[in-house]
N, C-alpha and C positions, 0 to 999 in steps of 0.2 A: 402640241400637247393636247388639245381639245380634242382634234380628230383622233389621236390617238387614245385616250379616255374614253373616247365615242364609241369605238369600233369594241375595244376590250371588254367594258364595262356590257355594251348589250350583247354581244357574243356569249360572255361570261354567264349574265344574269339569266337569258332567255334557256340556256342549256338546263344549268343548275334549278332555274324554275320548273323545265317541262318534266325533269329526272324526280325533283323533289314532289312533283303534284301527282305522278304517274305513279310512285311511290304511297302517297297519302291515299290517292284513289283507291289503292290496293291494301289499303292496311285495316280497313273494317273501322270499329266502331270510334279506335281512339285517332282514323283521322280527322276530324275535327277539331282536336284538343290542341292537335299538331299544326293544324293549321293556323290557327290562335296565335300559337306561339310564335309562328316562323310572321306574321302580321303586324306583331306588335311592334319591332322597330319601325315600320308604315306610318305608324300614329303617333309616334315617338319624335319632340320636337329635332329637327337635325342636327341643335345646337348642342343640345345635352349630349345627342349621340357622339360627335365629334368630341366632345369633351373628353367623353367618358378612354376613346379611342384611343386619344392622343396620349392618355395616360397611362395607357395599356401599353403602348410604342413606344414609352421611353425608353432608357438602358437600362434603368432598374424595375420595370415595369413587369406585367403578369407574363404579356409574352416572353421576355427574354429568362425569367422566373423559371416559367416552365423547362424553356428550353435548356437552363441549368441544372435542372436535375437530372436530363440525359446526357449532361459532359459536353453542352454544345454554348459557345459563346455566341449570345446572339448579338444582331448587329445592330447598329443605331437605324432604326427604319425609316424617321423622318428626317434624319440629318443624311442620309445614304443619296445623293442623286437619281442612284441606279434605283433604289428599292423606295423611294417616296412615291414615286408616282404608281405602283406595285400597290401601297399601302393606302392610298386613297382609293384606288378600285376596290379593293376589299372591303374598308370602309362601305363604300357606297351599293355595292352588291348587297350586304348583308343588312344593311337600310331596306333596299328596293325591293327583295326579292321578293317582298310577302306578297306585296300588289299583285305582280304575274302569276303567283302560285296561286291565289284566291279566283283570280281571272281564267288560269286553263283548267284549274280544278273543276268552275262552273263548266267552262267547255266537254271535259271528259266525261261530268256528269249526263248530259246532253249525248251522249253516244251511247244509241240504243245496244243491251248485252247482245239485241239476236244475230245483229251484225256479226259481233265476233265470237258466237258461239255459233254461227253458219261456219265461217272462215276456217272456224278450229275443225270442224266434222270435215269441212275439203278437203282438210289436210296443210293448212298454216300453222308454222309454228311461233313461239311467242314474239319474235324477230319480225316475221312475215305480218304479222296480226297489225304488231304496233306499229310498220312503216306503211303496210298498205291496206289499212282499217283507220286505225289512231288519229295518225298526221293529216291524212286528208280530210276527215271528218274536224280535226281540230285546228284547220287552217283557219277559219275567220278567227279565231280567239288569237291564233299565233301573230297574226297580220298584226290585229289593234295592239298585242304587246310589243309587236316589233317597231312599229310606228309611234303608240306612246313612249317606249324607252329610249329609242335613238332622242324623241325630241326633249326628254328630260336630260339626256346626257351632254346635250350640245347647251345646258343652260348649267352646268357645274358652278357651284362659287364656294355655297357655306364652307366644305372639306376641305378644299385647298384654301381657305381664306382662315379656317379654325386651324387647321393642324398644321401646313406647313408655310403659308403667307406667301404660296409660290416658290418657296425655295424648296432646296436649297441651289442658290442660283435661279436661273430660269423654269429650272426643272419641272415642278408642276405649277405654275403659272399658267390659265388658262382664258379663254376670250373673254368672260364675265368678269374674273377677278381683273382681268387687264382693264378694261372697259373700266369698272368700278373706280380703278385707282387714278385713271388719268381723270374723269368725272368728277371725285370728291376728296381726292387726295391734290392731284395738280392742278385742278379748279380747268382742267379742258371739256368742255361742256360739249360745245360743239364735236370737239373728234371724239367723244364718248357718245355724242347722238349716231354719229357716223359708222362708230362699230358696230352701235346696236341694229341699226340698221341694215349692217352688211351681215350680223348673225341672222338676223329675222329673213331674209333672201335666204342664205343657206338652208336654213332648215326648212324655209319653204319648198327649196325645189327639192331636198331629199324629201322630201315627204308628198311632194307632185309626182319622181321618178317610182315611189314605192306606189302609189295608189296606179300609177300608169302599167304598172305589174300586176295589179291584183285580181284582174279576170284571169289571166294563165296560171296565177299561184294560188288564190283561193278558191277549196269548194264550196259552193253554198248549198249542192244537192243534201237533200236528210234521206 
């Protein structure tokens, strides 16, 4: 369940952040205002957020609300196996995304226009520009988003501990919440030191395998 949260959740975020900040970049004076906005869950306690969430995913809630007024019966999201763990990534994207979008915004900042107003007189179009201008130049910003979200995602608890306790069933139960409960629920101390420890190894060597990558993936030329 963790790894699976891990891989979705920074996939998901990092895409939607570079779309959303390439976007803001390009929208003149009101991206700012937008950026603010899309931030604010960032500073937003997580608990409140999950609250507010979970009551949005009820069966009578805003989502399914909505969805009745197009003739669509929606489903139970957090009672669904299939779509709980669906609804905590969402959740959690729309928490996290502001960070990276603030983070590669600064980065696109930092990319001088002559660069890609050379690129456009050679003859790149805006496909050409953003994969072989953009991304190389915005590689260190990508790295440290890729690296800090993977490590944020492998520590998951508040969302599946707020809205669905791990269930239903196994289903989104993941290594913190599991940890937690044998800790301070079954009073296993010890095999709760033991998880954490076997998380803390994990994420260390994904995060030694990503930095052992990062002279072939990042540029640092300006």
């Amino acid at each position: 369940n963790t790894l699976f949260f891990a891989v979705s959740y920074t996939v998901l975020n990092l895409v939607l952040a570079l779309a959303l900040s390439t976007w803001l970049h390009n929208l003149g004076s009101w991206g700012p205002f937008f950026r603010v906005l899309f931030f604010v869950p960032v500073v937003t306690p997580m608990v409140s957020n999950a609250l507010v969430w979970r009551l949005m995913l009820t069966d009578d809630g805003v989502v399914n609300s909505f969805l009745a007024n197009f003739g669509i019966h929606g489903p139970s999201w957090l009672s669904d196996s299939q779509l709980a763990m669906g609804s905590l990534i969402a959740m959690s994207v729309w928490q996290g995304i502001g960070y990276n979008i603030i983070v590669l915004g600064a980065g696109l900042n930092g990319i001088s226009p002559n660069l890609l107003e050379a690129a456009r007189i050679d003859g790149a179009g805006a496909w050409q520009r953003f994969v072989r201008v953009v991304l190389p130049m915005l590689s260190p910003s990508l790295f440290f988003c890729t690296v800090m979200t993977i490590i944020g995602s492998f520590k998951v608890f508040t969302q599946p501990y707020l809205l669905t306790l791990g269930g239903p069933g196994e289903s989104t139960n993941t290594i913190v919440l599991y940890l937690y409960r044998n800790g301070f629920s079954f009073d296993k101390l010890g095999y709760a030191s033991a998880l954490a420890w076997a998380l803390f190894v994990i994420v260390m060597l994904i995060t030694a395998l990503q930095f052992s990558q990062q002279k072939r993936l990042v540029n640092y030329d300006n």
